[in-house]
C-alpha positions as CSV (number, residue, x, y, z in Angstrom):
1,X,243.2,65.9,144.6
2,X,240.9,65.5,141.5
3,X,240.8,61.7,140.7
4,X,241.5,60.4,137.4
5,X,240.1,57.1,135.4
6,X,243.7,56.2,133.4
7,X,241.9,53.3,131.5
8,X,239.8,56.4,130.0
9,X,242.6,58.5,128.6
10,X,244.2,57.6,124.9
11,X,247.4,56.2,125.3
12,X,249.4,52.8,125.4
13,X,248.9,49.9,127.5
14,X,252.5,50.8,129.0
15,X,252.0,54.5,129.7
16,X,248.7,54.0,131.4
17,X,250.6,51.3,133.8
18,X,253.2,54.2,134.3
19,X,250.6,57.0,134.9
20,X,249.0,54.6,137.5
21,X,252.5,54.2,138.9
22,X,252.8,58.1,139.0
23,X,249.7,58.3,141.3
24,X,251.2,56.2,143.9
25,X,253.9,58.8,144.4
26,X,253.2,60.7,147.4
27,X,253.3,64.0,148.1
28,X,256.3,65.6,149.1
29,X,258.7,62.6,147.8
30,X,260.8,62.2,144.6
31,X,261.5,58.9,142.4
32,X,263.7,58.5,139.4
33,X,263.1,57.5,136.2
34,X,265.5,54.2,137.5
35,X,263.3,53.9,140.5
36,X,259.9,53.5,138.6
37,X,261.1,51.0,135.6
38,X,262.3,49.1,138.6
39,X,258.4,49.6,140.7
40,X,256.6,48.2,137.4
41,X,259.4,45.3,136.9
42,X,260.8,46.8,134.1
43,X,264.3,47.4,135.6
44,X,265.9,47.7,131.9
45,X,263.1,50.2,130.5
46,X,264.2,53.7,132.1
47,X,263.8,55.5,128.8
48,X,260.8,54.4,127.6
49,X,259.9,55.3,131.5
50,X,260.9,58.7,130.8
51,X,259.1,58.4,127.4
52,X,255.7,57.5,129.0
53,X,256.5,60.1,131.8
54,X,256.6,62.9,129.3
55,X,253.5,61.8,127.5
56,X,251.4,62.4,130.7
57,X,248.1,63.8,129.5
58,X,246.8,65.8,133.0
59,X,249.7,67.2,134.5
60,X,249.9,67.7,137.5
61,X,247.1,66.0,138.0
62,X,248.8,62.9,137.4
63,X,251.4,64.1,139.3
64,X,255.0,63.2,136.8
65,X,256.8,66.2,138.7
66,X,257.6,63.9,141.2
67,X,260.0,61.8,138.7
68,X,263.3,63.3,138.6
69,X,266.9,62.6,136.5
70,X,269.0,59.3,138.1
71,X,272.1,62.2,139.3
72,X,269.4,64.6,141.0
73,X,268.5,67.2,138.4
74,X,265.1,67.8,137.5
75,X,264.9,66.3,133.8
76,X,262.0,67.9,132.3
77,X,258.6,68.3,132.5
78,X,255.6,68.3,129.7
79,X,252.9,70.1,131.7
80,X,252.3,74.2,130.6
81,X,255.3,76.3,131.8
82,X,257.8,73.6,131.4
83,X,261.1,73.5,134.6
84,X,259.7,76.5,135.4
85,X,256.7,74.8,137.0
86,X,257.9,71.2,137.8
87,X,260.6,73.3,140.4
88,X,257.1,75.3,141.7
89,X,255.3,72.1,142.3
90,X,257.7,70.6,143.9
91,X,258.7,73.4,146.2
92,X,255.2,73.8,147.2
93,X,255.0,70.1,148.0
94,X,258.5,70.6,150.5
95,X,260.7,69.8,148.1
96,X,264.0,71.1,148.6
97,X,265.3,71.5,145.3
């Protein structure tokens, strides 16, 4: 997997400590948006979680597939081809789905 420098891409302070956090996802698991806020001590920021999520810059590199909805659905997903691709990645990773 292609590494990436976070501290070089444009963004906030917060979504750079959440596309760090994204990168210590491993392949072939799932977290929720809940899960993360509650990884980076932010138990009571889930949306702005899901905010910083979306703003990924280098999807999939930065692998934000792996962050799904709180009741099991996908949510959505900013890198090209939308669902469409997050349910790809993640099926090719094991995922069931």
């Amino acid at each position: 997997m292609k590494k990436v420098n976070i501290q070089k891409l444009e963004g906030t302070e917060f979504q750079k400590i959440i596309w760090k956090a994204l990168l210590n996802i491993p392949e072939g698991k799932t977290v929720t948006y809940k899960e993360l806020a509650q990884k980076i001590g932010k138990p009571k920021a889930v949306r702005a979680v899901a905010n910083a999520v979306g703003a990924n810059p280098c999807a999939p590199t930065i692998p934000c597939h792996r962050v799904v909805r709180n009741d099991g659905k996908l949510g959505g997903y900013s890198g090209g081809g939308g669902i469409k691709t997050k349910r790809t990645l993640l099926i090719k990773e094991g995922i069931k789905i």
